[in-house]
C-alpha positions as CSV (number, residue, x, y, z in Angstrom):
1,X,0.0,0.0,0.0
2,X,1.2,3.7,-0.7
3,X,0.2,6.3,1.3
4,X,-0.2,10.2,-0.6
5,X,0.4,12.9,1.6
6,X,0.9,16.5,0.0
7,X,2.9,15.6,-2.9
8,X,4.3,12.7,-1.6
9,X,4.1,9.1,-1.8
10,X,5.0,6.9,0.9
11,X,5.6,3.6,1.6
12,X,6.5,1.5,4.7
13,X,8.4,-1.7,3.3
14,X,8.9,-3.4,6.8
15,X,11.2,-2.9,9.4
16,X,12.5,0.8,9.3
17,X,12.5,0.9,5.2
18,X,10.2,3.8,3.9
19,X,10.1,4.5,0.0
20,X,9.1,8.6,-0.2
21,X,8.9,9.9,-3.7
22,X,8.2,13.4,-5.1
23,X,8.3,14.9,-7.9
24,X,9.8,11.8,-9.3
25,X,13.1,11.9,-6.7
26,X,13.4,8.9,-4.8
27,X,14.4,8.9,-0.9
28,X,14.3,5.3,0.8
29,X,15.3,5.4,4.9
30,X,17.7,2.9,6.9
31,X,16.4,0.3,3.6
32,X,17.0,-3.4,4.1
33,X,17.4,-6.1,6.3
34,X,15.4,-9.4,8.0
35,X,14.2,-10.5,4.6
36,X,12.1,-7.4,3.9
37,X,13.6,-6.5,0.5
38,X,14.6,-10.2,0.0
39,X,11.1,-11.9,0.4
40,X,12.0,-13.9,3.2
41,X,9.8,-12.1,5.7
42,X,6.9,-14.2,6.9
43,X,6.2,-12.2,10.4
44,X,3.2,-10.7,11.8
45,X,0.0,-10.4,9.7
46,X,0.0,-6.6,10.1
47,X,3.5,-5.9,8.8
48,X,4.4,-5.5,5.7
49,X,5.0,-8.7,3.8
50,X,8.7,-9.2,2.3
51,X,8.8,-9.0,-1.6
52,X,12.2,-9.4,-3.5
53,X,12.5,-6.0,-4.3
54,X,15.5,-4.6,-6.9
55,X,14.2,-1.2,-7.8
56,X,17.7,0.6,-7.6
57,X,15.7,3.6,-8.0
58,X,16.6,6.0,-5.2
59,X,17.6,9.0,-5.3
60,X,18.7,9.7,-1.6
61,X,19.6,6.4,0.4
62,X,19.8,7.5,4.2
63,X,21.4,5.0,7.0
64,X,20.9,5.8,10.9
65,X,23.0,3.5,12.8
66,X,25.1,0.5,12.8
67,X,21.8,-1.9,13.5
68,X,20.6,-0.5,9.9
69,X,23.5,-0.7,8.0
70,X,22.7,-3.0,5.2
71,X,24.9,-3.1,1.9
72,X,22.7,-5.6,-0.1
73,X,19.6,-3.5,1.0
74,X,21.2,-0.4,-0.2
75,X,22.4,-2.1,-3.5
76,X,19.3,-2.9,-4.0
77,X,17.1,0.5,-3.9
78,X,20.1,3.0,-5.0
79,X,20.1,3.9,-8.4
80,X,23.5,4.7,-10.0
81,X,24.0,8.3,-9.3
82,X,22.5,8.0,-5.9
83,X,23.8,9.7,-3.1
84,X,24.3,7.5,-0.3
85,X,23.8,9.4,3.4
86,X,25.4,7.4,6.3
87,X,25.9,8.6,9.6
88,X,29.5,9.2,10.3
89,X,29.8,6.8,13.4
90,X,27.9,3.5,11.3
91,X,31.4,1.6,11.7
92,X,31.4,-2.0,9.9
93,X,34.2,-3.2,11.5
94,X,32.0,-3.5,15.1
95,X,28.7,-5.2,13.3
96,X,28.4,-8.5,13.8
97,X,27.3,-9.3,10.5
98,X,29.0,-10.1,7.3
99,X,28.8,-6.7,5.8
100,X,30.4,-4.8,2.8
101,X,32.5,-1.4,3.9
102,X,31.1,1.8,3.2
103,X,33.4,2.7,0.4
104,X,32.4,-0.1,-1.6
105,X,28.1,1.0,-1.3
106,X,27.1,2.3,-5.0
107,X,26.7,6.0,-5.7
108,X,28.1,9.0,-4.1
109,X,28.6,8.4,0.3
110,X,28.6,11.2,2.3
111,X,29.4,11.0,6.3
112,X,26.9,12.7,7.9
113,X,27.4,14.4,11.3
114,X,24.6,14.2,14.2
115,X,23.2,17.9,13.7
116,X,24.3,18.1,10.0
117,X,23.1,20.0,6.6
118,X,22.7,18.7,3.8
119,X,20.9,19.4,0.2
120,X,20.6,17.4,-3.1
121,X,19.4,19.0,-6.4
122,X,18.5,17.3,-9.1
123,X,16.5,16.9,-13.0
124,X,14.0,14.8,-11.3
125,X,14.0,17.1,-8.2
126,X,15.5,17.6,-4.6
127,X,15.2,17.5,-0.8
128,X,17.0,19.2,2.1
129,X,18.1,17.0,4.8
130,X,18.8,17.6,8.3
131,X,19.9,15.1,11.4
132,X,19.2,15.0,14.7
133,X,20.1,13.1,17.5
134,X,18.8,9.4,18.2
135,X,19.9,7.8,21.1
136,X,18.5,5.7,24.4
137,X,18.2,7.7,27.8
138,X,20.9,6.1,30.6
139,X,17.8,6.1,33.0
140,X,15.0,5.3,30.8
141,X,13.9,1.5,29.6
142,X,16.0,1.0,26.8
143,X,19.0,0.1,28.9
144,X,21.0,-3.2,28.8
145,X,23.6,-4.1,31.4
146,X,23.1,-0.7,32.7
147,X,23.9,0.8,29.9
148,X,21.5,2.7,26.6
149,X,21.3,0.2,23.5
150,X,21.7,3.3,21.7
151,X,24.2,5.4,23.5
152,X,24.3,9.0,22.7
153,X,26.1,9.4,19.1
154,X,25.6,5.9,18.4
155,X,23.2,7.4,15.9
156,X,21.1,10.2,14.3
157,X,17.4,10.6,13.0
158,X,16.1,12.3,9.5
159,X,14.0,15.3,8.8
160,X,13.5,15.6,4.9
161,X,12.2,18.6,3.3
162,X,10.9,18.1,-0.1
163,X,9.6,21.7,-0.8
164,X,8.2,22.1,2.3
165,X,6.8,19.1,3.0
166,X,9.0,18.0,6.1
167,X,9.3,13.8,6.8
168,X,10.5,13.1,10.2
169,X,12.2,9.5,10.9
170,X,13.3,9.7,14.7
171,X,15.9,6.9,13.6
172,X,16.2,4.3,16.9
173,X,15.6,7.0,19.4
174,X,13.5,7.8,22.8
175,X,11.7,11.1,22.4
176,X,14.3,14.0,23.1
177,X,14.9,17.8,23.4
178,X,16.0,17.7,19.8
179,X,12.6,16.6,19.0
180,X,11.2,19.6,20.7
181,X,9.0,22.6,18.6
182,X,10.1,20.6,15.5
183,X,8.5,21.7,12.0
184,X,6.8,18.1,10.7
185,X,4.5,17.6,7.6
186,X,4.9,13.5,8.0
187,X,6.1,12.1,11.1
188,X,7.4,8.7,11.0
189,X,7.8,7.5,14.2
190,X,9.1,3.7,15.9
191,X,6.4,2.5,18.2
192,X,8.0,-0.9,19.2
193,X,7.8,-2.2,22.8
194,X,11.8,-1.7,23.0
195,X,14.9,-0.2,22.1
196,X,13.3,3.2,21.1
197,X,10.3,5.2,21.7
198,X,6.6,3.0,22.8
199,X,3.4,3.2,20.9
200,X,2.7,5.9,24.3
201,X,5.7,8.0,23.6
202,X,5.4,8.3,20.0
203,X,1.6,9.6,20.3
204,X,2.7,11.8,23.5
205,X,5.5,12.8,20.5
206,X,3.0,13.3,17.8
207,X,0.5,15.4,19.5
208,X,3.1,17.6,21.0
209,X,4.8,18.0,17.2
210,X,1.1,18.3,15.2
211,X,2.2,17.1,12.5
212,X,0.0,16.9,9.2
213,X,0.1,13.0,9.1
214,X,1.2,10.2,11.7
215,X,2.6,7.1,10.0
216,X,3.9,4.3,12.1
217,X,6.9,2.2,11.4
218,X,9.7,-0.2,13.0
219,X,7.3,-2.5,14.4
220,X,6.8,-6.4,14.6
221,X,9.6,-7.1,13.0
222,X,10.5,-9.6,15.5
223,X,8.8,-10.4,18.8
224,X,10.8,-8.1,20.8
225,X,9.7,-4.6,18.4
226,X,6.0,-6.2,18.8
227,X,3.2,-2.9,19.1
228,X,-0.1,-2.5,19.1
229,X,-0.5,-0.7,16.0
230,X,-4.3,0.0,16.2
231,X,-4.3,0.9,19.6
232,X,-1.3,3.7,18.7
233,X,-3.7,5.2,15.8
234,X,-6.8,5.5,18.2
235,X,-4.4,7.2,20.6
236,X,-3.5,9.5,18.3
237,X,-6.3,10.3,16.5
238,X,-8.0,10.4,20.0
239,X,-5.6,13.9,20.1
240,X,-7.1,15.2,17.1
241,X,-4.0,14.0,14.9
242,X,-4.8,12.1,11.7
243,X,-3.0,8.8,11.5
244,X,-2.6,5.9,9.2
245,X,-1.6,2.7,9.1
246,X,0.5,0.9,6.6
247,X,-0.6,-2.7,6.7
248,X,-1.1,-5.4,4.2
249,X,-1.5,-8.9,5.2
C-alpha cells in the first residue's frame, strides 16, 4: 500500500525501510534487512509482507545507525547516481554481521554528522536534509547491562524537506529535546515495545509536534519490536491528529 500525503508518496516496506517519492526523486530510509527487501519475511500479519524487491531507483539512500546498516539492502534501492547518506559513526568493523564497507556502497557516500546540513538537487528534483540526535536515555527503559542500547552518538534521526513538505524518521531513538518545537509535515515514528520510543511516547511525541500525518513504522519485526498498532492510531487520532496505518496482510 502507498500512502499520498501533499505531494508525496509513501511507503513502509517493513522494518525501518520507507520508499518517499516526489516529484519523481526517490528517498528510501535505513532500507534493508530481516528478509524485507529479499522476500524472506513471513512475520506478523499486520506488517508489511517481504517481496524481493530490486528497484535501484533511489535517489537519496539514508542510513541511521550500525543496526541498519545494510549493503545488499542499499544495493538494492540506490540507483546509480544515488547519493548514499550514512551517519559518520555507522562503523562496519563493530557489526556483527557479514557486511560490505562503506566505500564499496554504489553511488556517491557522504558521512553525515549528528546535527548536520545537507541538500541534493537534481532533473527529477531535490530534498533538504537535516539530522538529529537518536539515542537511548541512561535512566529510561531501553538500557542493557546498565547501559542505553543506543548510546548517545551511536546514531542520528532524518527530517526531509521536499519543498516544504517535512518527513521526520526519529531513527532508533526515545523522544528528546532535539525533538522539541520541530516543523513536521509526516512524522514517521518507531512504536515498538523496545529499544526506542513505545506506541505511548510516540503519540505523546505526535501530539506535541502536530504534524499533518502520523505514519507508524519499525514495528513487529521480531517479537521483541512487537506494538499494538491499532491501539497507537486510536491514541493518536484520540488527540485530534490524523494517523494511518501501513498494513497489508
Amino acid at each position: 500500500m502507498t500512502i499520498r500525503h501533499d505531494g508525496l508518496s509513501a511507503t513502509w516496506q517493513g522494518y525501518a525501510t520507507l520508499r518517499i517519492e516526489s516529484d519523481d526523486f526517490v528517498a528510501y530510509l535505513d532500507p534493508g534487512r530481516y528478509g524485507v527487501l529479499t522476500g524472506e519475511w513471513n512475520g506478523e500479519t499486520a506488517h508489511p509482507p517481504g517481496t524481493d524487491y530490486d528497484a535501484r531507483d533511489g535517489d537519496l539512500v539514508c542510513v541511521t545507525h550500525d543496526h541498519h546498516y545494510d549493503p545488499d539492502g542499499i544495493a538494492r534501492v540506490a540507483s546509480e547516481g544515488a547519493t548514499i547518506l550514512v551517519y559518520e559513526e555507522v562503523d562496519p568493523s563493530r557489526i556483527d554481521r557479514d557486511v560490505a564497507a562503506i566505500e564499496d556502497l554504489p553511488g556517491e557516500v557522504v558521512r553525515i554528522g549528528e546535527t548536520d546540513e545537507h541538500a541534493i538537487d537534481s532533473a527529477a528534483g531535490g530534498v533538504e536534509i537535516e539530522t538529529l540526535p537518536a539515542y537511548n536515555h541512561p535512566d529510561g527503559p531501553n538500557t542493557s547491562g546498565g547501559e542505553p542500547i543506543h548510546p548517545e552518538g551511536f546514531g542520528c534521526g532524518y527530517l526531509l524537506d521536499f519543498g516544504g513538505t517535512r518527513v521526520f524518521w526519529p531513527g532508533d531513538s526515545d523522544v528528546l529535546d532535539a525533538h522539541d518545537g520541530l516543523d513536521v509535515s509526516l512524522f514517521t515514528p518507531s512504536i515498538s515495545s523496545s529499544f526506542t520510543m513505545d506506541r505511548h511516547s510516540a503519540a505523546d511525541l505526535a501530539e506535541s509536534l502536530d504534524p499533518d500525518l502520523v505514519l507508524p513504522i519499525h514495528y513487529n519485526t521480531f517479537e521483541a519490536l512487537e506494538a499494538d498498532s491499532a491501539a497507537f492510531a486510536a491514541d493518536v487520532a484520540g488527540r485530534g491528529v490524523p494517523v494511518v496505518l501501513d498494513e497489508r496482510a
